[in-house]
PQR file of N, CA, C, O and H, with PARSE charges and radii, in Angstrom:
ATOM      1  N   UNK A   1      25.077   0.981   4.437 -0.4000 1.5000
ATOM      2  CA  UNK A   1      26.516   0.953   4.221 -0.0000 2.0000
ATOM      3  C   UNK A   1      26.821  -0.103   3.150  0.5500 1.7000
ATOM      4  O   UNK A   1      26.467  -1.282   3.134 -0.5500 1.4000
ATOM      5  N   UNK A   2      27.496   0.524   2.330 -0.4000 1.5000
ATOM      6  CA  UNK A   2      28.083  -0.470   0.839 -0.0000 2.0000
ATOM      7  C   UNK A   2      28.878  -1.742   1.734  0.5500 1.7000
ATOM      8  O   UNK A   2      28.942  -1.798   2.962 -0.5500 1.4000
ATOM      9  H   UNK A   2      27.783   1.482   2.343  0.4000 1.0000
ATOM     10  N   UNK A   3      29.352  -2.551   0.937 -0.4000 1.5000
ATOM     11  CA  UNK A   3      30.334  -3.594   1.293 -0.0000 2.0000
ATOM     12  C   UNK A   3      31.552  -3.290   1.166  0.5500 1.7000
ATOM     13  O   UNK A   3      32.435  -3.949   1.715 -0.5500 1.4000
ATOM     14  H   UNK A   3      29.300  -2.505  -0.060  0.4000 1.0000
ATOM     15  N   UNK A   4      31.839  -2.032   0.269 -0.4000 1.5000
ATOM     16  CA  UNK A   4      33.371  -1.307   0.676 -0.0000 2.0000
ATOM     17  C   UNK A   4      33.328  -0.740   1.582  0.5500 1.7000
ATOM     18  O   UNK A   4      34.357  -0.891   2.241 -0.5500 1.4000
ATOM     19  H   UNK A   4      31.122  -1.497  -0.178  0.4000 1.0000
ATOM     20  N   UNK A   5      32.534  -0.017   2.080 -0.4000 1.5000
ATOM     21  CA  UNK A   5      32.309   0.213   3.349 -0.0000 2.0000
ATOM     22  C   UNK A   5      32.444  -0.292   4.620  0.5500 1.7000
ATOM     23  O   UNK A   5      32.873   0.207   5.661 -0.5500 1.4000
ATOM     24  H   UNK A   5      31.698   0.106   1.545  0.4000 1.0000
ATOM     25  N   UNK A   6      32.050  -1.253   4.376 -0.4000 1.5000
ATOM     26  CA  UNK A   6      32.110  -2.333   5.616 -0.0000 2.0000
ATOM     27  C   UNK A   6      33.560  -2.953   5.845  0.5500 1.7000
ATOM     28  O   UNK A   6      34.277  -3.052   6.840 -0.5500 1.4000
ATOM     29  H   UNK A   6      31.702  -1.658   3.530  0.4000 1.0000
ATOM     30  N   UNK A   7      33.732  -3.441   4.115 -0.4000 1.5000
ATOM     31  CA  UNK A   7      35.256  -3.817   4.695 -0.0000 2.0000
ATOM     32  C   UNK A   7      36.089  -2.994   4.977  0.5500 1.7000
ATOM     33  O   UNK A   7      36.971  -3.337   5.764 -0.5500 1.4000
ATOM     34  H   UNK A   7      33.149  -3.361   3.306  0.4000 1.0000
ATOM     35  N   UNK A   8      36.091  -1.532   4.388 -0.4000 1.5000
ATOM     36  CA  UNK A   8      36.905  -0.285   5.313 -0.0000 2.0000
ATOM     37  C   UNK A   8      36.632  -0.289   6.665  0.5500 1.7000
ATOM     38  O   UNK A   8      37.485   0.055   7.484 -0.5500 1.4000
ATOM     39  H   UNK A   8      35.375  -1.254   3.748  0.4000 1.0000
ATOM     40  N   UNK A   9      35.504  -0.651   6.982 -0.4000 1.5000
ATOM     41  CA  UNK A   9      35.344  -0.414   8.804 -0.0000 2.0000
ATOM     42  C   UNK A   9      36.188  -1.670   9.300  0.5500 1.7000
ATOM     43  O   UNK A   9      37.095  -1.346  10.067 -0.5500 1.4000
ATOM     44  H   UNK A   9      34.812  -0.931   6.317  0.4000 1.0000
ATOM     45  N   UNK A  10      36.103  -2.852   9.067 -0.4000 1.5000
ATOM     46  CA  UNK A  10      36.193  -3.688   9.021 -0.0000 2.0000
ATOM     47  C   UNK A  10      38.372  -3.795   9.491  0.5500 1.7000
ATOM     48  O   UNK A  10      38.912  -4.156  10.537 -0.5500 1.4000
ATOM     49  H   UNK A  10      35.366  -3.115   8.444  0.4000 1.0000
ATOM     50  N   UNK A  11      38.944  -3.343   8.277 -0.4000 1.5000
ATOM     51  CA  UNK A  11      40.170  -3.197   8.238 -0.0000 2.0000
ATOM     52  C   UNK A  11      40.694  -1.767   9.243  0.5500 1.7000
ATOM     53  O   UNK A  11      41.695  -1.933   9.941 -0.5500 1.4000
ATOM     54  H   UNK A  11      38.505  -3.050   7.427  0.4000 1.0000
ATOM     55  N   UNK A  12      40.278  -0.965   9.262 -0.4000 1.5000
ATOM     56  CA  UNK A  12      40.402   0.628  10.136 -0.0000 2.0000
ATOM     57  C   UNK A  12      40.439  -0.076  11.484  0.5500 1.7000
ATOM     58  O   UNK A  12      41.348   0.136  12.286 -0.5500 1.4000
ATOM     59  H   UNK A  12      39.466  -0.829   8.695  0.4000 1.0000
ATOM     60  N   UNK A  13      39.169  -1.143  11.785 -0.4000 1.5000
ATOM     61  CA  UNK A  13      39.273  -1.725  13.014 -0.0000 2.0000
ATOM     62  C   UNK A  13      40.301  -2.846  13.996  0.5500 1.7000
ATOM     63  O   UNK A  13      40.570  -2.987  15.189 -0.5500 1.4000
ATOM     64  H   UNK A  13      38.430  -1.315  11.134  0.4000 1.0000
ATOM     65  N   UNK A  14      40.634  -3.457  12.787 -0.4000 1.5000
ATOM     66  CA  UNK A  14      41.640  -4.173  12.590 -0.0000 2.0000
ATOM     67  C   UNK A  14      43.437  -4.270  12.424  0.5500 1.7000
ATOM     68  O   UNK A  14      44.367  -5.077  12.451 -0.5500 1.4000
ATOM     69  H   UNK A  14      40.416  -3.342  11.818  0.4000 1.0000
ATOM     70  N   UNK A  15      43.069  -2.560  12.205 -0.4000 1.5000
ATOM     71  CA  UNK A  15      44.671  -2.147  12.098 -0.0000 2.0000
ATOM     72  C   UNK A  15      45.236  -2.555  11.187  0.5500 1.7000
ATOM     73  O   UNK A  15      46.350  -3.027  11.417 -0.5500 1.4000
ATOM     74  H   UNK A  15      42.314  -1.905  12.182  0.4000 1.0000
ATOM     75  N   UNK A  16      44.718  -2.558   9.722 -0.4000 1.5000
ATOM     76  CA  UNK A  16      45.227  -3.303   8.477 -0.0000 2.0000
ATOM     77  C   UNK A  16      45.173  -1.836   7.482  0.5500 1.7000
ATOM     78  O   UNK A  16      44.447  -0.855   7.647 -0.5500 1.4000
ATOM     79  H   UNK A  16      43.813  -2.175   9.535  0.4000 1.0000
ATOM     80  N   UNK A  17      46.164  -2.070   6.456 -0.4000 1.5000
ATOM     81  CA  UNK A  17      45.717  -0.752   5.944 -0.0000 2.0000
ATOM     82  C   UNK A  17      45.703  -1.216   4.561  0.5500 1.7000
ATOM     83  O   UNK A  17      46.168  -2.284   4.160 -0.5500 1.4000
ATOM     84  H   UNK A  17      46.753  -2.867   6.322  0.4000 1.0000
ATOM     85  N   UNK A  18      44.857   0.109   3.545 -0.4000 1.5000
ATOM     86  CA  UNK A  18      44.769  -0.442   1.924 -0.0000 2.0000
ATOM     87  C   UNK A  18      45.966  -0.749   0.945  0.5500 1.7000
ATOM     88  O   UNK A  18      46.016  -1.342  -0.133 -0.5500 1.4000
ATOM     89  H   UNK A  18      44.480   0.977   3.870  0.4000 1.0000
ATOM     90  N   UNK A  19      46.881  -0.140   1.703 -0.4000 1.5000
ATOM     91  CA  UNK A  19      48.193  -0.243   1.141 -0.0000 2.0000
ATOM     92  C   UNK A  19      48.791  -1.920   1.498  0.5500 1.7000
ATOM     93  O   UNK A  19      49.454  -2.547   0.672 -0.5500 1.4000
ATOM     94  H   UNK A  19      46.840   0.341   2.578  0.4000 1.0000
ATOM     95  N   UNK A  20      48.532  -2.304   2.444 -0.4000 1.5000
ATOM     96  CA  UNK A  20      48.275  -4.202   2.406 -0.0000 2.0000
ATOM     97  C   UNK A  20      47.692  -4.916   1.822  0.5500 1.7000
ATOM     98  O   UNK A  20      48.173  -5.888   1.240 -0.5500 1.4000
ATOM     99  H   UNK A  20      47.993  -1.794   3.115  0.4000 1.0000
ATOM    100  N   UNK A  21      46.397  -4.566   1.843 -0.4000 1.5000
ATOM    101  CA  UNK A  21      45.238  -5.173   0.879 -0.0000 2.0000
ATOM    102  C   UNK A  21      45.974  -5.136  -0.690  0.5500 1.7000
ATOM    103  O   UNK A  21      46.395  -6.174  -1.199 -0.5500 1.4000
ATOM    104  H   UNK A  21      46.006  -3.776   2.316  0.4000 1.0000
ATOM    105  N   UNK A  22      46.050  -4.054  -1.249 -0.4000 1.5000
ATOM    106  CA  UNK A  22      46.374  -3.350  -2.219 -0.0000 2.0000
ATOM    107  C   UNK A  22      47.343  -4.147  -2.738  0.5500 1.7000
ATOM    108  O   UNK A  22      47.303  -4.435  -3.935 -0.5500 1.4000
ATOM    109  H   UNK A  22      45.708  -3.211  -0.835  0.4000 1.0000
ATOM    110  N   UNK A  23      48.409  -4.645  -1.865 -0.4000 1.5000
ATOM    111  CA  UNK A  23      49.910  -5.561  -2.327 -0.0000 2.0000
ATOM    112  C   UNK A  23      49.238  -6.651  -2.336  0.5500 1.7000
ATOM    113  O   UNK A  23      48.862  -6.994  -3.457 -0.5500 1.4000
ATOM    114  H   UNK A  23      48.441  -4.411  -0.893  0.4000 1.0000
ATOM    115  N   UNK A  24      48.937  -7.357  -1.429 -0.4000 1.5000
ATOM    116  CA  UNK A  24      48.565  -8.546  -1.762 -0.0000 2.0000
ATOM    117  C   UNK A  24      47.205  -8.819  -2.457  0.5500 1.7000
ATOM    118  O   UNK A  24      46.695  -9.884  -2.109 -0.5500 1.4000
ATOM    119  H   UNK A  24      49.243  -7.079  -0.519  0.4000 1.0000
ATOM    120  N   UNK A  25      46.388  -7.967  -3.515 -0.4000 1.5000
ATOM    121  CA  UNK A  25      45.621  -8.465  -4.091 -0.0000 2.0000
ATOM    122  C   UNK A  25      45.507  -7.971  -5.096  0.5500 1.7000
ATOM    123  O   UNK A  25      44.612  -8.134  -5.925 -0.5500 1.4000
ATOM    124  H   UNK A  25      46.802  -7.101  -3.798  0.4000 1.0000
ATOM    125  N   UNK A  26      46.564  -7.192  -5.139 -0.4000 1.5000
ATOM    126  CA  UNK A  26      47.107  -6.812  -6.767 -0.0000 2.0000
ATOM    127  C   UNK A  26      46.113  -5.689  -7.515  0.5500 1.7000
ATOM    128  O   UNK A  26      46.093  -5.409  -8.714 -0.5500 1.4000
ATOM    129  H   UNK A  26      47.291  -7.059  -4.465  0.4000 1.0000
ATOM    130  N   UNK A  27      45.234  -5.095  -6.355 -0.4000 1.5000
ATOM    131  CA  UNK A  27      44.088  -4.137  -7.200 -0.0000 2.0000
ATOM    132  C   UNK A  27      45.119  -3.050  -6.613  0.5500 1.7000
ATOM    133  O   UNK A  27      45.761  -3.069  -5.563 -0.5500 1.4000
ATOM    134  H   UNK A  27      45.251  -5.323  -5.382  0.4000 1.0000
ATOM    135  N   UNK A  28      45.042  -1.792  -7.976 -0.4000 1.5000
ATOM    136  CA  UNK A  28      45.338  -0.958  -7.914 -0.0000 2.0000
ATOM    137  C   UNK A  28      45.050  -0.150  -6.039  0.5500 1.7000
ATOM    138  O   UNK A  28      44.097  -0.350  -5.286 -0.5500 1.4000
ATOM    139  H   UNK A  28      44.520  -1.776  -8.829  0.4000 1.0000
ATOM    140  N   UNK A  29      45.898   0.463  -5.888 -0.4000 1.5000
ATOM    141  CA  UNK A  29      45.438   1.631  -4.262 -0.0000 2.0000
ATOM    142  C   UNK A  29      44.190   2.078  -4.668  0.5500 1.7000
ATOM    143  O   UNK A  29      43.090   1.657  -4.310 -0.5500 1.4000
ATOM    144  H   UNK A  29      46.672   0.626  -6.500  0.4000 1.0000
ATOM    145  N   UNK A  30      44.518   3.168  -5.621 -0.4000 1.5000
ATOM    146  CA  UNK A  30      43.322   4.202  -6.306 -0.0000 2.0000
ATOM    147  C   UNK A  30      41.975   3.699  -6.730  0.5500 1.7000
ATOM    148  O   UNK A  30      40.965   4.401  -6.768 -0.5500 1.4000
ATOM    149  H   UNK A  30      45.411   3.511  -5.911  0.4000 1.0000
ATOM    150  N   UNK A  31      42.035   2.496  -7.030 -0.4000 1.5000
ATOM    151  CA  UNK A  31      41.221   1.444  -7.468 -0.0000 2.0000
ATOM    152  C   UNK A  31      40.045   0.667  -6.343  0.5500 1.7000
ATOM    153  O   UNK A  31      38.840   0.428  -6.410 -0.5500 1.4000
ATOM    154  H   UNK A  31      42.856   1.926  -6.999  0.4000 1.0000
ATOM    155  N   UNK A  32      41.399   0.380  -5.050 -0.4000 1.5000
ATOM    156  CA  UNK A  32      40.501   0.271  -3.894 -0.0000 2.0000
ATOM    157  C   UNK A  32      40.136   0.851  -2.955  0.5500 1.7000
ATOM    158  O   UNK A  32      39.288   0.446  -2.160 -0.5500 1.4000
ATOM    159  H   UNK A  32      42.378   0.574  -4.995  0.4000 1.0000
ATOM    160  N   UNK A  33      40.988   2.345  -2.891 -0.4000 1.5000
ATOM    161  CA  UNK A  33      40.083   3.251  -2.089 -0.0000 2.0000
ATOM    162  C   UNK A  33      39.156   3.614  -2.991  0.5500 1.7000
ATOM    163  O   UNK A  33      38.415   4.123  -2.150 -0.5500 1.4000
ATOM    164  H   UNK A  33      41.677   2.673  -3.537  0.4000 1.0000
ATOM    165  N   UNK A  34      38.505   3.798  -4.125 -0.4000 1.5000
ATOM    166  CA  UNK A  34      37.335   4.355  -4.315 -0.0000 2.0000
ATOM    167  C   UNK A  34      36.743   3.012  -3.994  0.5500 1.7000
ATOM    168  O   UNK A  34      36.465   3.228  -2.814 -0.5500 1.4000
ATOM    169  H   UNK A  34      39.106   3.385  -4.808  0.4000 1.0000
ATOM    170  N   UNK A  35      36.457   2.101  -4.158 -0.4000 1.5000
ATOM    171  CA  UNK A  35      35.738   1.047  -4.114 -0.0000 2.0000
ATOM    172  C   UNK A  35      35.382   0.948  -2.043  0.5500 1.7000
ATOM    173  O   UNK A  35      34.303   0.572  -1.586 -0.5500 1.4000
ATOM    174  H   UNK A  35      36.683   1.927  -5.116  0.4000 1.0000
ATOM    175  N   UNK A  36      36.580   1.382  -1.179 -0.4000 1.5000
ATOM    176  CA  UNK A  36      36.670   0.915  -0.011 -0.0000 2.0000
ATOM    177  C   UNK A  36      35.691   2.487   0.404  0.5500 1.7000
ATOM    178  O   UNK A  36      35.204   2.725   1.508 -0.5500 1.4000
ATOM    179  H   UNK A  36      37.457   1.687  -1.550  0.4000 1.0000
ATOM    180  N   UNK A  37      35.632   3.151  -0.510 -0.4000 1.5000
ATOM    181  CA  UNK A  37      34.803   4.641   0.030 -0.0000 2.0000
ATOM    182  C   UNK A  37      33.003   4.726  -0.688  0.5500 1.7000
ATOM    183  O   UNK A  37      32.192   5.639  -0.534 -0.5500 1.4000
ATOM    184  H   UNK A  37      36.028   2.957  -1.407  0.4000 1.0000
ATOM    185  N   UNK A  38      32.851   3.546  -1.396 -0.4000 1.5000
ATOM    186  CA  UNK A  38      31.844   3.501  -1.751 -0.0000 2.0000
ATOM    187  C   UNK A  38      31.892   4.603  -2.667  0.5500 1.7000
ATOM    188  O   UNK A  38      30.987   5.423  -2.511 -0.5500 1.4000
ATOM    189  H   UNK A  38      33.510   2.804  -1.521  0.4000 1.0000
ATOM    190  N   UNK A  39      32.691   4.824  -3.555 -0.4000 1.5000
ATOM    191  CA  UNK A  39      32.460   5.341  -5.229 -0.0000 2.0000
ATOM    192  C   UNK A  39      32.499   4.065  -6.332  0.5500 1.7000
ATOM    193  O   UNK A  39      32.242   4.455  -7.471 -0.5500 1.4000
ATOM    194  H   UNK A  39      33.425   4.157  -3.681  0.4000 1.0000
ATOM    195  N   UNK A  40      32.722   2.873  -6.244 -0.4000 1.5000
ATOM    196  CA  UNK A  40      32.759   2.242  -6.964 -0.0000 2.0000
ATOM    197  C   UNK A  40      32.126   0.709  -6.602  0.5500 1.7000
ATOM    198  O   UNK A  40      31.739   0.456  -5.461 -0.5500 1.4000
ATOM    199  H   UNK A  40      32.930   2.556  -5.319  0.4000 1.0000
ATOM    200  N   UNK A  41      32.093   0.168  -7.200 -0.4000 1.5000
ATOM    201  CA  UNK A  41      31.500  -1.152  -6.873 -0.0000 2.0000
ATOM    202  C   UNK A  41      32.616  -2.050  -7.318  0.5500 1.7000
ATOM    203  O   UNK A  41      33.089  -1.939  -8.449 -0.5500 1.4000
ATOM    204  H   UNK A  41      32.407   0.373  -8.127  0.4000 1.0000
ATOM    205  N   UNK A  42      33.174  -3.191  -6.206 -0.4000 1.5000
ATOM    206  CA  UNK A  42      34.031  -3.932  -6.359 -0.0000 2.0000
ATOM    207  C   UNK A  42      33.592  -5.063  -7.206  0.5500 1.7000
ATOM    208  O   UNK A  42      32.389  -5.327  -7.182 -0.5500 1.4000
ATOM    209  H   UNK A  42      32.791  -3.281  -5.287  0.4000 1.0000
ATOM    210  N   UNK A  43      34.422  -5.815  -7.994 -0.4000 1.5000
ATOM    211  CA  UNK A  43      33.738  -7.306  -8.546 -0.0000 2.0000
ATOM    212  C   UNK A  43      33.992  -8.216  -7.777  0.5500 1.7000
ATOM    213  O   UNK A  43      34.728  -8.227  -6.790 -0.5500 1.4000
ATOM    214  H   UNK A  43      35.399  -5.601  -8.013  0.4000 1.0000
ATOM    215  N   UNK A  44      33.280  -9.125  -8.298 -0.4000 1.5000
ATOM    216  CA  UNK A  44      32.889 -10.635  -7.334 -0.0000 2.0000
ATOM    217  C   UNK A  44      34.495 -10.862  -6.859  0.5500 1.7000
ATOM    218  O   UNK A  44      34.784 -10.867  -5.663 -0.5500 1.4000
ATOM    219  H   UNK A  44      32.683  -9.116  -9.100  0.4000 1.0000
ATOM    220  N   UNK A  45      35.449 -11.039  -7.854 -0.4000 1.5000
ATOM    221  CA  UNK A  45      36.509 -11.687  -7.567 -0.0000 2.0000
ATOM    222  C   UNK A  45      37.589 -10.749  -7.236  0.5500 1.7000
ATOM    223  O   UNK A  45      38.667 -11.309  -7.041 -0.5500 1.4000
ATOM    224  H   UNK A  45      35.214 -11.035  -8.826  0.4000 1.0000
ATOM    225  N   UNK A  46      37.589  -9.265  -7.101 -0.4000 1.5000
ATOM    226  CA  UNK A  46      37.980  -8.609  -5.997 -0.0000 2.0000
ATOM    227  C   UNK A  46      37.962  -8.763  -4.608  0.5500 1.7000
ATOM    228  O   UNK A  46      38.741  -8.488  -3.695 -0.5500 1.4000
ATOM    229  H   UNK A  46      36.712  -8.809  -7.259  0.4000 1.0000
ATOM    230  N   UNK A  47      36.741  -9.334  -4.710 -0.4000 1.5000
ATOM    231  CA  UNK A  47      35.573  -9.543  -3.215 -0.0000 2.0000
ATOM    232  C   UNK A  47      36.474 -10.439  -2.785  0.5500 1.7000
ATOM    233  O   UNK A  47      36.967 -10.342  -1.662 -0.5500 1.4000
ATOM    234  H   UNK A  47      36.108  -9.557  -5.452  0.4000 1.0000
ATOM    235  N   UNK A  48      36.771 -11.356  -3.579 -0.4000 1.5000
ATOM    236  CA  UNK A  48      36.681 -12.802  -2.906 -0.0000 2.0000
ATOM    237  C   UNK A  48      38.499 -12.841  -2.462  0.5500 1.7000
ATOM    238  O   UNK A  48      39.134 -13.324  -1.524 -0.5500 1.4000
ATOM    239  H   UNK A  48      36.371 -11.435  -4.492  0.4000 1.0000
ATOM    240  N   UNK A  49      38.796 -12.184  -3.496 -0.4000 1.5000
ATOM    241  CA  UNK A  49      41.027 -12.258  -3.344 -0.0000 2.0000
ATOM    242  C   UNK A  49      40.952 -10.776  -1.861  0.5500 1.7000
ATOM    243  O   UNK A  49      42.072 -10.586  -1.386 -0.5500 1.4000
ATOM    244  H   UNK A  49      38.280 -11.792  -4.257  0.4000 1.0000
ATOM    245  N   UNK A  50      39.981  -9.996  -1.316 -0.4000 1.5000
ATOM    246  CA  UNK A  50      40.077  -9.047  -0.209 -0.0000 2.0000
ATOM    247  C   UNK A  50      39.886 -10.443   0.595  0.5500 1.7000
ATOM    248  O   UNK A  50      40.874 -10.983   1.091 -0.5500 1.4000
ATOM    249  H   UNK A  50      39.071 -10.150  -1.702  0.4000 1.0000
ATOM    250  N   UNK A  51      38.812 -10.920   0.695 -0.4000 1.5000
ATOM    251  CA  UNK A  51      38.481 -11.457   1.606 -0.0000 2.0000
ATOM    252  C   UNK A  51      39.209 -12.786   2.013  0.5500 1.7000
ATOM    253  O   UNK A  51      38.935 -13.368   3.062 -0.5500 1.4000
ATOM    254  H   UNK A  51      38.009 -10.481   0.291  0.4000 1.0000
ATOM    255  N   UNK A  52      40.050 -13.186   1.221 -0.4000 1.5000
ATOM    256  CA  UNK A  52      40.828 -14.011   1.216 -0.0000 2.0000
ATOM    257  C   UNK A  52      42.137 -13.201   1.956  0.5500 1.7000
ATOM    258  O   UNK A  52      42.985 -14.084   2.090 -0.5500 1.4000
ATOM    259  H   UNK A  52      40.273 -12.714   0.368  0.4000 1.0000
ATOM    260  N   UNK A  53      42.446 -12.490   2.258 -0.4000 1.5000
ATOM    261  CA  UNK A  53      44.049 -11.639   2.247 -0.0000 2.0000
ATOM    262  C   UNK A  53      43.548 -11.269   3.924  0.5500 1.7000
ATOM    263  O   UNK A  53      44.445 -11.269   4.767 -0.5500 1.4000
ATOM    264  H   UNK A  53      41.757 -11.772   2.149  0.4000 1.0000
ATOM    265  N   UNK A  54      41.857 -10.905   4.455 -0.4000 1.5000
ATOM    266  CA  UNK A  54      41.332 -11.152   5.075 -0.0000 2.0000
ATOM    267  C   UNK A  54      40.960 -11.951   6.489  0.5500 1.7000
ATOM    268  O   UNK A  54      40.746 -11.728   7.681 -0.5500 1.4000
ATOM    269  H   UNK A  54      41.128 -10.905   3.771  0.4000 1.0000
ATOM    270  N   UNK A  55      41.058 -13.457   5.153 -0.4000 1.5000
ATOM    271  CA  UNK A  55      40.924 -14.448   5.971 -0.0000 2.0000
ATOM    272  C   UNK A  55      39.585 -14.641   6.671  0.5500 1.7000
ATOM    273  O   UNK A  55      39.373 -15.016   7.824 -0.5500 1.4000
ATOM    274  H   UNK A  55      41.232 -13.638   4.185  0.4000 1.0000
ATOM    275  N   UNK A  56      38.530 -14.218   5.487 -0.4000 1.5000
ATOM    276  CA  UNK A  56      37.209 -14.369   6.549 -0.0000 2.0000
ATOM    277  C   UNK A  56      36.462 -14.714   5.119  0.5500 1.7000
ATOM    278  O   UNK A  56      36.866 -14.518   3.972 -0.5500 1.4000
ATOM    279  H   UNK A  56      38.702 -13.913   4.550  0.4000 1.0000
ATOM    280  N   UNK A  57      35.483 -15.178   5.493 -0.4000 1.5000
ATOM    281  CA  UNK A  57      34.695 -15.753   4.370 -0.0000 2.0000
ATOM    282  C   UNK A  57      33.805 -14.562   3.551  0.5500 1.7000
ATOM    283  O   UNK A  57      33.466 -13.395   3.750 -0.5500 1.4000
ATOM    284  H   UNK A  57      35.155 -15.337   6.425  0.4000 1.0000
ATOM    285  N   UNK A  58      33.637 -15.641   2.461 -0.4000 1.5000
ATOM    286  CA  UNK A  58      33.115 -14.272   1.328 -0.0000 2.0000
ATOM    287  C   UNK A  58      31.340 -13.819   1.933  0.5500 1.7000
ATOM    288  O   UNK A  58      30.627 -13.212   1.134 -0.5500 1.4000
ATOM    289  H   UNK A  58      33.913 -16.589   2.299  0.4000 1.0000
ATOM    290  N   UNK A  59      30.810 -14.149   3.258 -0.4000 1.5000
ATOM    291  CA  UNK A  59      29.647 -13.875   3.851 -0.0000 2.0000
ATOM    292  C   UNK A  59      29.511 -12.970   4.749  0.5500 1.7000
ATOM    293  O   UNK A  59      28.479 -12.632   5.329 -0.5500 1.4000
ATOM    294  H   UNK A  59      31.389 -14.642   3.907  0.4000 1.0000
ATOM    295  N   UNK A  60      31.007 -12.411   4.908 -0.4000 1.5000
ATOM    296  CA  UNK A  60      31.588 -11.456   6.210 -0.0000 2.0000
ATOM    297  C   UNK A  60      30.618 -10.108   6.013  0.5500 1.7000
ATOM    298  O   UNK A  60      29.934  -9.585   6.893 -0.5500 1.4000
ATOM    299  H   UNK A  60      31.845 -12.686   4.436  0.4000 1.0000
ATOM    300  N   UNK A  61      30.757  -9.650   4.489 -0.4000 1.5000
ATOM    301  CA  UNK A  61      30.670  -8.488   4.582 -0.0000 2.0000
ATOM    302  C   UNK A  61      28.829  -8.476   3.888  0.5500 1.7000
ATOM    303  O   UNK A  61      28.460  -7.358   3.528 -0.5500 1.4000
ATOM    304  H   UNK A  61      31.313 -10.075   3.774  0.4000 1.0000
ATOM    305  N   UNK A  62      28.178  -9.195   3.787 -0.4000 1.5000
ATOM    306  CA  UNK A  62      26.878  -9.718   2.661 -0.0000 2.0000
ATOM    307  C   UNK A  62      25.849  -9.809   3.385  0.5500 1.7000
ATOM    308  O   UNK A  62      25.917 -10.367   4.481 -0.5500 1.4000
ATOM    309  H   UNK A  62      28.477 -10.103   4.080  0.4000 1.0000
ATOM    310  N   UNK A  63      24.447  -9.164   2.813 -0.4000 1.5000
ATOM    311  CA  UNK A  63      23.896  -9.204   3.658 -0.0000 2.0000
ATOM    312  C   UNK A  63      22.606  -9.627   2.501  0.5500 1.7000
ATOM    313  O   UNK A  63      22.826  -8.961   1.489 -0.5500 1.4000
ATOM    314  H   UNK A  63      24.391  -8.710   1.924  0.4000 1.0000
ATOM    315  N   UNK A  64      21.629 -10.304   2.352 -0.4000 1.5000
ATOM    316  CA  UNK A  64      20.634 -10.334   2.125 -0.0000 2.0000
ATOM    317  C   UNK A  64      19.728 -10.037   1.199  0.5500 1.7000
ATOM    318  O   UNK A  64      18.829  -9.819   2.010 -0.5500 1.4000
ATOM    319  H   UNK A  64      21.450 -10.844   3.174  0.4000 1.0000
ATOM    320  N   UNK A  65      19.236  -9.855   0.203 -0.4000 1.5000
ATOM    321  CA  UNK A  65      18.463  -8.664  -0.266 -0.0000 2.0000
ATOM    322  C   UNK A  65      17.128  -9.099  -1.302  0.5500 1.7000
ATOM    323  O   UNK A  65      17.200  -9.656  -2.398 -0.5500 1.4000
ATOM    324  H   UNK A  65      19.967 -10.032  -0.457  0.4000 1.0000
ATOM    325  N   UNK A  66      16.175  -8.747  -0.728 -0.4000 1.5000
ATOM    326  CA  UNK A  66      15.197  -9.184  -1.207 -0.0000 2.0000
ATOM    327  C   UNK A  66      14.448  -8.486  -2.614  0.5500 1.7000
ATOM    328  O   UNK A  66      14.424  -7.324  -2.207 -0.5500 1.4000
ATOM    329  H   UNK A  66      16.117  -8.294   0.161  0.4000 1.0000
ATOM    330  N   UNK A  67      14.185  -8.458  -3.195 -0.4000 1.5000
ATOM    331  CA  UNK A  67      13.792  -7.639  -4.523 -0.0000 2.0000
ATOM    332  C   UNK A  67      12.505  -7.439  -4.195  0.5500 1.7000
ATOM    333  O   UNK A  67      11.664  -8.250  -3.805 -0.5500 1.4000
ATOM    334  H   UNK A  67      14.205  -9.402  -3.525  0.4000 1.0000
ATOM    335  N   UNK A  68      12.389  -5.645  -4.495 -0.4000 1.5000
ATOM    336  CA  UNK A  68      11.234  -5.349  -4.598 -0.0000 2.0000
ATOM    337  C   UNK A  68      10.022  -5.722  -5.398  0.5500 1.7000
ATOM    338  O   UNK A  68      10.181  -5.790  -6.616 -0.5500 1.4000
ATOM    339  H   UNK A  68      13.071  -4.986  -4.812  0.4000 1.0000
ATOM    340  N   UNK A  69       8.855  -5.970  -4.911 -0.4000 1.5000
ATOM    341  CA  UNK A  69       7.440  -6.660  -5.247 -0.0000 2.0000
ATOM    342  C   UNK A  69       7.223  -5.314  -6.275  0.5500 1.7000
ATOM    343  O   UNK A  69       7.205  -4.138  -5.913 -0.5500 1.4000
ATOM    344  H   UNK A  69       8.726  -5.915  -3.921  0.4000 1.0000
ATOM    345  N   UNK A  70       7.061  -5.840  -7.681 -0.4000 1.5000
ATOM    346  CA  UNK A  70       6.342  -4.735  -8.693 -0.0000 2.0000
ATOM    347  C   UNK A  70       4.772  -4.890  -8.448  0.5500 1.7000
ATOM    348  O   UNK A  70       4.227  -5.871  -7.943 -0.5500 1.4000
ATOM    349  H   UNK A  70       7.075  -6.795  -7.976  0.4000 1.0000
ATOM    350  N   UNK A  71       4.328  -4.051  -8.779 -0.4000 1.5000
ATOM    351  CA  UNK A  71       2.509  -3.279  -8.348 -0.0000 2.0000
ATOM    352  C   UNK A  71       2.597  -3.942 -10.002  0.5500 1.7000
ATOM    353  O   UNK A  71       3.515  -3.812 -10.812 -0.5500 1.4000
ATOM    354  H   UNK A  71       4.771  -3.254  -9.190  0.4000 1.0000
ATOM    355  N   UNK A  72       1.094  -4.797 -10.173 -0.4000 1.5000
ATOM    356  CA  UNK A  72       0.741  -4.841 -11.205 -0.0000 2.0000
ATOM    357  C   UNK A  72      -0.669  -4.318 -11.569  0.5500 1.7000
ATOM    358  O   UNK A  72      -1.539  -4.291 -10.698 -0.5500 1.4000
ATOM    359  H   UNK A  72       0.349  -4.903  -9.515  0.4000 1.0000
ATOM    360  N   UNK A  73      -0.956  -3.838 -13.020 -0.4000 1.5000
ATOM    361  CA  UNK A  73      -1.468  -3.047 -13.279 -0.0000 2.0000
ATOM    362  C   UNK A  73      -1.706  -1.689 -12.544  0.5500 1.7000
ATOM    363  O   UNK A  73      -2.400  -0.817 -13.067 -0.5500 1.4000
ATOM    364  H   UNK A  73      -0.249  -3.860 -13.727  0.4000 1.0000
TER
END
């Protein structure tokens, strides 16, 4: 699951809707439902003004990720 993803589950669960998000963080609706449906990839500082409107830290939705080991020769 993307991190728009998550924060869609996240808000659906919460009883918050994109049309809130949307006002108070000044990203277009259209803009953040594709991003909240995983067609788009949000930027850092989208991330951070959701998660702020939120009220949960920018680690809420982040998970980890280790880079794959390249095979040499």
């Amino acid at each position: 699951m993307c991190v728009g993803q998550k924060i869609k589950k996240y808000i659906n669960d919460n009883g918050i809707s994109q049309t809130h998000i949307s006002n108070k963080t000044m990203i277009p609706l259209p803009k953040l439902n594709l991003a909240l449906n995983g067609n788009r990839k949000l930027t850092f500082e989208e991330y951070e003004l959701i998660c702020g409107v939120l009220n949960v830290n920018t680690d809420k939705f982040l998970e980890p990720k280790i880079p794959e080991e390249q095979q040499s020769g």
